[in-house]
C-alpha positions as CSV (number, residue, x, y, z in Angstrom):
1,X,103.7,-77.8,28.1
2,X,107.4,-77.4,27.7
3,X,107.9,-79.3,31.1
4,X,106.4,-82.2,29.8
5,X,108.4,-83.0,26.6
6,X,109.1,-86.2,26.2
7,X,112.9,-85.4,26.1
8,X,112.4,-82.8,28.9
9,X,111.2,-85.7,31.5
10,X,113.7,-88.1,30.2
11,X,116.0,-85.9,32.1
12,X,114.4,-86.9,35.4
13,X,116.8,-89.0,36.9
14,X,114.1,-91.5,38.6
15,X,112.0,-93.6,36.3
16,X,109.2,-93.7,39.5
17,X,109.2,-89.7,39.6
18,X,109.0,-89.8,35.8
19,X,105.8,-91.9,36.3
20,X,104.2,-90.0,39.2
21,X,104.6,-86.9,37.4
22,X,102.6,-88.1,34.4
23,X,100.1,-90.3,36.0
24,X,99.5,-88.2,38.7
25,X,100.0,-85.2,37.2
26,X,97.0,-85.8,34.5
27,X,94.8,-88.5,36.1
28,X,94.4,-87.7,39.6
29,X,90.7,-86.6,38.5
30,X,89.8,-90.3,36.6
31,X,87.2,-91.2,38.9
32,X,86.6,-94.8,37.4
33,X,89.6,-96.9,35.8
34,X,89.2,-97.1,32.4
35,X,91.0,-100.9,32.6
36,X,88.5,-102.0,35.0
37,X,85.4,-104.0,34.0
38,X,86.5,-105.8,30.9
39,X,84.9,-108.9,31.5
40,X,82.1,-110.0,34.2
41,X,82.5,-113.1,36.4
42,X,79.2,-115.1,37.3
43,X,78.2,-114.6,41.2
44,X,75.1,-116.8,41.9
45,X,71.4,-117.1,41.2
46,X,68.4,-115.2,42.3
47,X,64.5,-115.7,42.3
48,X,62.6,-114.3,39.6
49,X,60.7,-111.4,40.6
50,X,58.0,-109.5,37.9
51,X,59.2,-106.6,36.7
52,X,62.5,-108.4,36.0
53,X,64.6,-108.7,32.1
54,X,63.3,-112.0,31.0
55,X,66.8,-111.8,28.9
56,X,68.4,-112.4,32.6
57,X,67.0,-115.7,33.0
58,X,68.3,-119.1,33.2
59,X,66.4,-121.0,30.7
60,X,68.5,-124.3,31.1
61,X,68.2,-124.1,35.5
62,X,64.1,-123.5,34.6
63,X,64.2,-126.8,32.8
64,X,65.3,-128.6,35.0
65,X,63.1,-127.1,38.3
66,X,60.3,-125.7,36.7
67,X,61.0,-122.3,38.4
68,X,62.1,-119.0,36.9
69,X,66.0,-117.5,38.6
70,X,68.3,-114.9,37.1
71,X,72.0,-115.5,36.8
72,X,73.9,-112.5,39.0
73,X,77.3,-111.4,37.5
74,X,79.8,-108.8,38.6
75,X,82.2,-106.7,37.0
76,X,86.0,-107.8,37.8
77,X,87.1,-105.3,39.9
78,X,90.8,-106.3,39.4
79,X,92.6,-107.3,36.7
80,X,96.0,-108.8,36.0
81,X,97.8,-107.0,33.5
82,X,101.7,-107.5,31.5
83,X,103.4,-104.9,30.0
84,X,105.1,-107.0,26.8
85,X,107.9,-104.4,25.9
86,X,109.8,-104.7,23.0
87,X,113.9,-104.1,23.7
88,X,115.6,-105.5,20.6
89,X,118.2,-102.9,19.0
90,X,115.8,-100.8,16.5
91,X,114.1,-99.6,19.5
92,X,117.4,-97.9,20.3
93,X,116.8,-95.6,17.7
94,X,115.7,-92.0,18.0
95,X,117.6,-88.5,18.1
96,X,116.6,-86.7,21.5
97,X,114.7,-89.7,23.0
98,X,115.1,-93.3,21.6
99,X,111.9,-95.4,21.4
100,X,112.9,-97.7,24.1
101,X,112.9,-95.0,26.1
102,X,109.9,-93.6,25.6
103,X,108.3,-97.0,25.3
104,X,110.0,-97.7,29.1
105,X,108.8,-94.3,30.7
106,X,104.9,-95.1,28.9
107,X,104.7,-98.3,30.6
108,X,106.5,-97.0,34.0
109,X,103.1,-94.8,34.3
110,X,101.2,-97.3,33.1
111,X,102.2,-99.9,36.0
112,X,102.0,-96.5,38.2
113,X,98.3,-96.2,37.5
114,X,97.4,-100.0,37.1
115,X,99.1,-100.8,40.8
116,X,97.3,-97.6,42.4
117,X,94.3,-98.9,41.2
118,X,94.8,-102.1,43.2
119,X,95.4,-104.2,39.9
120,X,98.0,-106.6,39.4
121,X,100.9,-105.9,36.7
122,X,103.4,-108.5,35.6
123,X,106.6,-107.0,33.0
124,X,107.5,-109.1,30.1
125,X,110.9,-107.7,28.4
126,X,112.0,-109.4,24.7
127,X,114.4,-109.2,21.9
128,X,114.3,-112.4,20.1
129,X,112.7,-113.6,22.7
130,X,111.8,-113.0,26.1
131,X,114.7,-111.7,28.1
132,X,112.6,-110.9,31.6
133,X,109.7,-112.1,33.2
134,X,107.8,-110.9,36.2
135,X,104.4,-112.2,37.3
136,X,101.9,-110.1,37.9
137,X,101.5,-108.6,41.7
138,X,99.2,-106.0,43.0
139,X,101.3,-105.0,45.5
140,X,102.7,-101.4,45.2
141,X,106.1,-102.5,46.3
142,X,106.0,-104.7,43.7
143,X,106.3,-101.3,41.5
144,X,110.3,-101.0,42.7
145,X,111.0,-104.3,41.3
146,X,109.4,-103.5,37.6
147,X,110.8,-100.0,38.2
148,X,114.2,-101.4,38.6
149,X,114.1,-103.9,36.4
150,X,113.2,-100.8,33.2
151,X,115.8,-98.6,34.5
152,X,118.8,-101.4,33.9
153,X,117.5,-102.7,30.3
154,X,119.0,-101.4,27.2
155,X,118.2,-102.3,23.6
156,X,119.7,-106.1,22.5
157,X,119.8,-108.3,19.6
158,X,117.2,-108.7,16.8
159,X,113.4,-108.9,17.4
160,X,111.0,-111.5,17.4
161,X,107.5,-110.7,18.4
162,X,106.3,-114.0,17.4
163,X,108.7,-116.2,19.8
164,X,107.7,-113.7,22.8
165,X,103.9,-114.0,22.3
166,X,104.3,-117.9,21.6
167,X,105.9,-118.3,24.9
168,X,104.0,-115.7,26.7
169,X,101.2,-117.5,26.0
170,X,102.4,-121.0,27.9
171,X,103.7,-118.9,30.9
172,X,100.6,-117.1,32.0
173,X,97.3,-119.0,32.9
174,X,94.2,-117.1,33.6
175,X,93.6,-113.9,31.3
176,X,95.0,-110.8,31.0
177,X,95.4,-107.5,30.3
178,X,98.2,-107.9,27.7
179,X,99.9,-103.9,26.4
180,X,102.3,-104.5,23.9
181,X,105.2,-101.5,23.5
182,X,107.0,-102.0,20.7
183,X,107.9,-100.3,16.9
184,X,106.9,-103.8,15.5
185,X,109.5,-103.3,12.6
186,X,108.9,-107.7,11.8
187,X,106.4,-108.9,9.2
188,X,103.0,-107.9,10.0
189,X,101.5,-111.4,9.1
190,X,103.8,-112.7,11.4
191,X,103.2,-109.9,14.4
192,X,99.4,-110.1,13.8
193,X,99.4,-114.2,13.8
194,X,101.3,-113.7,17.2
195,X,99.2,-111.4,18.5
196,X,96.0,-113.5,17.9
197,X,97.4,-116.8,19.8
198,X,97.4,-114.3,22.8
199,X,93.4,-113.6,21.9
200,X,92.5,-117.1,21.4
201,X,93.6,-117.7,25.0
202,X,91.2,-115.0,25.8
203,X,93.5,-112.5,26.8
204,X,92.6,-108.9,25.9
205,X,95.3,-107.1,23.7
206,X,96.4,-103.5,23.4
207,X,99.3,-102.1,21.0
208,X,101.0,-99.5,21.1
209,X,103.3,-98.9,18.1
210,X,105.9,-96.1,18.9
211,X,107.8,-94.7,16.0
212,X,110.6,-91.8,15.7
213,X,109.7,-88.9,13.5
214,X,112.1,-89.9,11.1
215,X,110.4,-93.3,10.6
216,X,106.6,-91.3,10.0
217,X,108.1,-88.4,7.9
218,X,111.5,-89.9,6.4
219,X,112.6,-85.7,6.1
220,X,116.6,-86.7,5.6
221,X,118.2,-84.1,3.2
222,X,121.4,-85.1,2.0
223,X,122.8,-88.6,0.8
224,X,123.9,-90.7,4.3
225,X,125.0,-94.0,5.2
226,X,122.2,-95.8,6.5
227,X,123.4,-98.7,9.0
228,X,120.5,-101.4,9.8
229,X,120.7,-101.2,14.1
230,X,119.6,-105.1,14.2
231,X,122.0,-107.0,11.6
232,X,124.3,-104.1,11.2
233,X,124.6,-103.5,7.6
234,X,124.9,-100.3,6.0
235,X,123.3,-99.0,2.2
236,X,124.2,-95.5,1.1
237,X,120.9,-93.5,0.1
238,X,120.0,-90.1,-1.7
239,X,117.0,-89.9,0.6
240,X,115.3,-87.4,-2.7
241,X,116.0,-90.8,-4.5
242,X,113.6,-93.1,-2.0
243,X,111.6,-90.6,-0.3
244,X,108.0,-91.1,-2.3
245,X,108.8,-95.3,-2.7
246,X,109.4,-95.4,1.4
247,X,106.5,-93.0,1.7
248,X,104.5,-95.7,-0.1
249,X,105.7,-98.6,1.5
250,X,105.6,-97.6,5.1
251,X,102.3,-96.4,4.9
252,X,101.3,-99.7,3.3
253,X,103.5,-101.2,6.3
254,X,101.0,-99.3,8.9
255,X,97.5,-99.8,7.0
256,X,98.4,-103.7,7.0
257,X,98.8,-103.5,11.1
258,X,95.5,-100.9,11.6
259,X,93.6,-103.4,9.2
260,X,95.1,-106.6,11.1
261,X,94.4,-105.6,14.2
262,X,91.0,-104.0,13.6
263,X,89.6,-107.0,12.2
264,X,91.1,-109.4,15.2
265,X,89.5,-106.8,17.6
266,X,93.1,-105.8,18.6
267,X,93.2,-102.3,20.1
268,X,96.0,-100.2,18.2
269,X,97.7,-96.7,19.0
270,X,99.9,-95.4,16.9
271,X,102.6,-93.1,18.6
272,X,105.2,-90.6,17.8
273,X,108.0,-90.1,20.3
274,X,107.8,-86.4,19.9
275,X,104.2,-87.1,21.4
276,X,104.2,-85.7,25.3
277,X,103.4,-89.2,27.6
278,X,100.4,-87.6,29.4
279,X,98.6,-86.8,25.5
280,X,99.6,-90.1,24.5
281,X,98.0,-91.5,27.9
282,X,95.0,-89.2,28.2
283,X,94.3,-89.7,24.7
284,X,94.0,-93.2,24.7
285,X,92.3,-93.8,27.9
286,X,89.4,-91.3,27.4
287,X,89.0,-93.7,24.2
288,X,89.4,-96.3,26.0
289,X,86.9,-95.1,28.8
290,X,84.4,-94.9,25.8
291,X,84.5,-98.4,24.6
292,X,83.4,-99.3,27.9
């Protein structure tokens, strides 16, 4: 759909119009969130009745009274989720819509359809390290603030995953729903390391790694000047020169995060800016919905 090109919405002047457009627009008929659920909480005990799972019962409370009761749990039915968004200068890049701005407008519908669904949503924003924090409200008024807040930032400084996670980690308490936004252009050791201290604290982690086109498909013709956005040096290149050894390397670059995370049980997207929001969304929460 033409109307929903990434760089056609980017045109909307309102980041919350942006938002209700695509959530809206694509998930008014999600009759179940696909966030909800992603844990159970204990409730209470019950009797024992026949007919009952003997899986369900509470072995340990038997010994102790000699009488058979089944430990009740329900599924959370709110969660608190932080959208860690990565704002450091390579995310500036991009020809008709920079990452950071796709990345901004992704997570805009994402706290759209987290807050309408009566879950809480904090914003982290970081460079080398975090820049912004905001708790985590339910409130949809509180969706102005992070609204706001995405609308003023603009891409800063180097990057530095690592430090963000690492302090993250001491700032929230109980877990959470952490979605990472970011072209995670840092060591992968490093990235995936950081990532993990987020797990260990039994948060549950999702990545999304946007990219530009040019990044995936490096399809530059003639010899340019290619200027680092982060430390601001330039290399000339004969892009027929490096074409198959960047081939090689970036995909070695992307098979190290999908391995990484796979084995750390951290869920990763992989997304092209060119990619229209609602495919990108739609795609990943009917996954999503699955794994369930």
């Amino acid at each position: 759909m033409e109307l929903l090109k990434p760089e056609v919405i980017e045109k909307i002047g309102s980041l919350n119009l942006r938002a209700k457009i695509i959530v809206e627009g694509f998930f008014a008929g999600l009759h179940q969130s696909p966030f909800h659920g992603f844990s159970l909480e204990f409730q209470e005990h019950r009797p024992y009745y026949p007919g009952d799972p003997i899986n369900k019962i509470d072995w340990k409370l038997y010994g102790r009274t000699d009488r058979y009761y089944l430990k009740k749990y329900q599924a959370e039915t709110n969660l608190s989720a932080y959208l860690l968004i990565d704002k450091s200068n390579s995310m500036g890049f991009g020809d008709k819509i920079t990452k950071f701005h796709y990345a901004r407008t992704l997570a805009a519908s994402l706290a759209y359809l987290l807050l309408h669904q009566n879950d809480s949503v904090g914003l982290v924003l970081f460079d080398s390290d975090i820049e912004v924090f905001i708790p985590s409200k339910s409130r949809l008024t509180h969706l102005k603030l992070l609204l706001k807040t995405l609308t003023k930032s603009e891409p800063s400084e180097k990057t530095s995953i690592t430090n963000a996670a690492i302090n993250l980690a001491s700032l929230i308490r109980k877990r959470n729903l952490i979605i990472v936004l970011s072209d995670l252009l840092e060591d992968p050791e490093e990235v995936i390391r950081a990532l993990k201290l987020l797990k260990a604290r039994k948060n549950e982690v999702i990545v999304f790694h946007i990219l530009d086109p040019d990044e995936l498909n490096f399809e530059f013709g003639k010899e340019s000047l290619f200027r680092d956005m982060e430390d601001g040096s330039k290399i000339p290149v004969n892009p027929q020169n490096v074409r198959e050894l960047y081939e090689e390397r970036f995909n070695r670059f992307l098979a190290r995060y999908r391995l990484g995370f796979a084995s750390n049980r951290i869920d990763y997207s992989l997304i092209s800016t060119v990619t229209p929001y609602y495919k990108a969304l739609s795609e990943y929460l009917i996954k999503r919905e699955r794994m369930l």
